[in-house]
N, C-alpha and C positions, 0 to 999 in steps of 0.2 A: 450228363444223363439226368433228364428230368422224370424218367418212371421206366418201369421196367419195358424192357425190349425182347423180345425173342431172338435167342442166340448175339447178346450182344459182343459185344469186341472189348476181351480181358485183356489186359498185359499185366504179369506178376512179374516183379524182382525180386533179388534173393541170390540166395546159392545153397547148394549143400544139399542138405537132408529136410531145413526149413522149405525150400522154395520147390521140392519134390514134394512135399504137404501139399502144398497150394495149389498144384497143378494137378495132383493127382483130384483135387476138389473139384477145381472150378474146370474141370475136363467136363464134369456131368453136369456142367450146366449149358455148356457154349461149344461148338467148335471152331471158332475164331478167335485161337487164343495165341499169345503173343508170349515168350519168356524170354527175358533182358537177364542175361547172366554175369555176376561177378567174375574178374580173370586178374585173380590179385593172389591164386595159391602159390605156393611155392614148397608145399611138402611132400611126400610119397611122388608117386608116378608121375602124377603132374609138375612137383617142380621137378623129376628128372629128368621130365622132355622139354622142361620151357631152358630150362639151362642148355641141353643138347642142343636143341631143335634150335631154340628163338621161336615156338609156336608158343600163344597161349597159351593157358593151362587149360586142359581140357576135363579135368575131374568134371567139375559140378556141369558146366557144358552136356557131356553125356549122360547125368542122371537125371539131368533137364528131359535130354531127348529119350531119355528109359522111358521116364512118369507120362510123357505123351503120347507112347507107339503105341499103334492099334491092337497089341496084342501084349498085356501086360508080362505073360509069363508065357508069349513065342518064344522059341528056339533061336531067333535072331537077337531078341529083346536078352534072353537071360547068358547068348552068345556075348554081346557087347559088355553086359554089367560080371562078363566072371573074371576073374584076376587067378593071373597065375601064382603057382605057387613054387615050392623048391627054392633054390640058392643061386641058380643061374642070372643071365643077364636081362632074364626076361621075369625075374621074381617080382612080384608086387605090381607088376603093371596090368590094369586091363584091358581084354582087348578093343573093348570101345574107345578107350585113351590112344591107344596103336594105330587105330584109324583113324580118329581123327585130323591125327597130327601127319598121318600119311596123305590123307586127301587134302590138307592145309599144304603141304608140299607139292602136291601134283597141281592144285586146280591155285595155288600163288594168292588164294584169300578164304581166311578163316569162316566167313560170312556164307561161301561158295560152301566148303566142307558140311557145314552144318547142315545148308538147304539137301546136297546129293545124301548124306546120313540120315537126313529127316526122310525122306524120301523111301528109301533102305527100310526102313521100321515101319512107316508108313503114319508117320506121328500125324497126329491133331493139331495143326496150326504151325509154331514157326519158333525158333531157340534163337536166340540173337544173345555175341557178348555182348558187355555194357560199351565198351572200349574192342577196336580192332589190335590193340596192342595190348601185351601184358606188363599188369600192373604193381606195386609194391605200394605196402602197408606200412606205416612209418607211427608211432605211438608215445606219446608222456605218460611215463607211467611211473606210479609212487609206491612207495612202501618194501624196496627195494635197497633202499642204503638205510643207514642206523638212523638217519634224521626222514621220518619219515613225510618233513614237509619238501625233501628235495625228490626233483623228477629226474629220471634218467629215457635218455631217448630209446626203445629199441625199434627193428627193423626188421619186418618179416610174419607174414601172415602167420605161420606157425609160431612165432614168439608170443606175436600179441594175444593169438589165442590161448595159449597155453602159461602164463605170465602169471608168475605167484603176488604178483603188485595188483593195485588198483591203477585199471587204463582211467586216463580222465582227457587225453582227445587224440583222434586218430589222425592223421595224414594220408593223401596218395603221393606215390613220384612215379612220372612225373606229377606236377600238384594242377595242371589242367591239361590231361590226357583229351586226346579227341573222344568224342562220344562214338558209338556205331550209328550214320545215319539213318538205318531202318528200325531201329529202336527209338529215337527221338521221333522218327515220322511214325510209328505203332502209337506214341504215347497221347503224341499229338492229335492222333484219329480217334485215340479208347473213346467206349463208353464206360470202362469200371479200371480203373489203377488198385492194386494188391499188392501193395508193401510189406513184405515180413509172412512168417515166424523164421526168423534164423538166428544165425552168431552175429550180435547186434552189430560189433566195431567192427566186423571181418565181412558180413553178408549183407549186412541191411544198410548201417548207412554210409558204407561207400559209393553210393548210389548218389546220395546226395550231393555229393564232392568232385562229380565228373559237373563241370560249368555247364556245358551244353545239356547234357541229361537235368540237370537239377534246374537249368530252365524250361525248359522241354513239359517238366513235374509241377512246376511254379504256374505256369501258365497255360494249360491242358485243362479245357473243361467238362474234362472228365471226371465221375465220382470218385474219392482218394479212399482207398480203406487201407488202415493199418493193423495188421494181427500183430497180437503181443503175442510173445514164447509164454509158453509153461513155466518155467522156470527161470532161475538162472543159472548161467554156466561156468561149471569151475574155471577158474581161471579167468576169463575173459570177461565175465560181470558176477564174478563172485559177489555175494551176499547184495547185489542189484535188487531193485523194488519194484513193481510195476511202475508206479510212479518215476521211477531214477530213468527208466528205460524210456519214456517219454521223456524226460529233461534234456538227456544227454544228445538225444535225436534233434531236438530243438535248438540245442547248443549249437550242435555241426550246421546249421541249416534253419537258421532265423525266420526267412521271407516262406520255408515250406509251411503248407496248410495240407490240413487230411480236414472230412468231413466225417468220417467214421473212424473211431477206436474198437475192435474185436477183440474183448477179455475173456479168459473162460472163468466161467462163473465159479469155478472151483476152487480158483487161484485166490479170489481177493473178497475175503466175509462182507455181509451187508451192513451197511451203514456207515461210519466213519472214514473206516478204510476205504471203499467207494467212493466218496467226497472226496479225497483225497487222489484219488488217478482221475477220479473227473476233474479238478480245478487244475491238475497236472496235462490233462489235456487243452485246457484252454489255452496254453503255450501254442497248440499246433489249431487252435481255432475249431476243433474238431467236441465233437459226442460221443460218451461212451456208451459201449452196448456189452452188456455180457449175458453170454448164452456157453451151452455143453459143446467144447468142441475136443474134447482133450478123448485118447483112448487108453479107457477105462484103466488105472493102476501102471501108466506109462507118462512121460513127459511129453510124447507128442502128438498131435495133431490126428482126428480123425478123420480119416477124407470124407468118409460119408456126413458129421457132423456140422464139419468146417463147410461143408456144400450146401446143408441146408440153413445156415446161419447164416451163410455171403447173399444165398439165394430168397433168403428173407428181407435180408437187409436192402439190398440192391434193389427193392420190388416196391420200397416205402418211399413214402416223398423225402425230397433232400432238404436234410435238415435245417432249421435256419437257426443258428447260436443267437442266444436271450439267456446269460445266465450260464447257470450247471446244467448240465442233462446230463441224466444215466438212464439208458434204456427206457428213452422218449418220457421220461416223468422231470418235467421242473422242478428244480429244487432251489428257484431262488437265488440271490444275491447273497444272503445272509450266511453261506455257508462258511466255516471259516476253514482258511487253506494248510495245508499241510508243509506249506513250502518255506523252507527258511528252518524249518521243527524236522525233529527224529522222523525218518518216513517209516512207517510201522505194517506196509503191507502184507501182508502173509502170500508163502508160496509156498507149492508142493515141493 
């Protein structure tokens, strides 16, 4: 995308509560929007049906298709997102989770479910998994035995994310799942990719690890924006940096380029620290930009914010790397890097 387009054609990845931000954003800017969803849970409702069933995990799938329907707070919309309650067999499940995995049984493809539920809601655009099969999270992680330079493997979206250790690299298995072809052919058409804010090793860059998606992302020339989280999250990127949260993405996924980094300005003080996430984005060839997207005395994401910052962004010419840049000021060669040294970023 060489300059802004009216209503262009968004694809956000993600899952969770992250990739419910971004859609609930880039809703008000396009209604050709695209959401490629992680199917790697395996906790509460969703992994009771992926174990039952053999269906994906449909959690973050249906909060996809919540943050898209035509009617954020319909009777249909707050039908799908309620979970039952009590001690029966039906505790903790909701009923958007019930259905989808009932229409995945009727209609023989998960791909089919989501389009007749899209349908149902009357969503803006289109929910696609990442993967037509469900996936598993596989992690090194340290600081778990008394020698804390030894790694132990564990297995399982809810371990990794919840893991008193420090993760230092993720896995899928299988380890090259097929991609969903209508997600590779959304990416391959975008004109703006939306990676992130979520649970980095669980939502964000498992994306990267599907072969076909993470070519699909490699070679799309499409504008790449990456939002950073607020924070970091216990367990999963405890005491994580802005900075680290770029390394590690870099790590899983060398040949990935973004053009835009989205930091909120809240997150990371000026000067030093800045320098510091900016030569940390040179790994991903990308600029950094920070602007307000956070809501206000919370760690997450404003939609109204985060839409007019994406919507800013996406409307400027495409950057061309020379150097640092943070929020289109050159800052020269000279700057010295933070990489290798104590990363000292501040977070909320």
């Amino acid at each position: 995308m060489t300059g802004w387009e009216a209503n262009p054609a968004i694809v956000a990845l993600g899952g969770g509560h992250g990739l419910y931000a971004t859609l609930s954003a880039v809703r008000r800017l396009t209604r050709k929007i695209c959401a490629v969803v992680t199917v790697a849970d395996d906790g509460g409702s969703s992994g009771r049906l992926r174990a039952e069933l053999g269906v994906p995990p449909p959690g973050d799938l249906r909060m996809a298709l919540a943050a898209l329907a035509a009617e954020s707070d319909g009777v249909w919309t707050r039908t799908v997102q309620h979970r039952f309650g009590g001690t029966g067999a039906l505790a903790g499940h909701s009923v958007g989770n019930l259905i989808l995995a009932g229409l995945t049984e009727v209609l023989g493809d998960p791909v089919a479910a989501l389009d007749q539920m899209g349908t149902m809601l009357g969503v803006t655009g289109r929910v696609l998994p990442m993967s037509s099969i469900a996936l598993d999270i596989e992690a090194d992680v340290s600081g778990l035995e008394a020698d804390p330079r030894v790694s132990r493997c564990i297995r399982g979206q809810v371990a990794v994310a919840t893991t008193p250790g420090k993760v230092r690299r993720v896995r899928l298995i299988p380890s090259d799942p097929p991609a969903c072809p209508a997600a590779t052919s959304a990416i391959e058409h975008a004109d703006v990719i939306v990676l992130g804010p979520g649970s980095w090793f669980t939502s964000v860059i498992p994306h990267v690890l599907v072969p076909e998606l993470r070519d699909a992302l490699v070679y799309t020339r499409a504008r790449k924006v990456l939002v950073l989280n607020l924070a970091a999250e216990p367990g999963e990127t405890a005491g994580f940096s802005a900075e680290r949260h770029l390394h590690v993405l870099s790590q899983h996924a060398p040949d990935f380029a973004v053009d835009d980094v989205l930091v909120d300005a809240g997150c990371v003080r000026e000067g030093r620290e800045r320098e510091h996430v900016a030569r940390a984005a040179e790994q991903l060839r990308a600029r950094v930009v920070f602007s307000d997207v956070a809501d206000a005395g919370t760690d997450r994401h404003h939609p109204g914010k985060l839409a007019a910052a994406l919507d800013q962004l996406i409307r400027e010419p495409r950057p061309q790397m020379s150097g640092l840049r943070v929020e289109g000021r050159h800052m020269g060669q000279d700057v010295r890097s933070g990489l290798g040294g104590k990363e000292r970023v501040s977070w909320r």
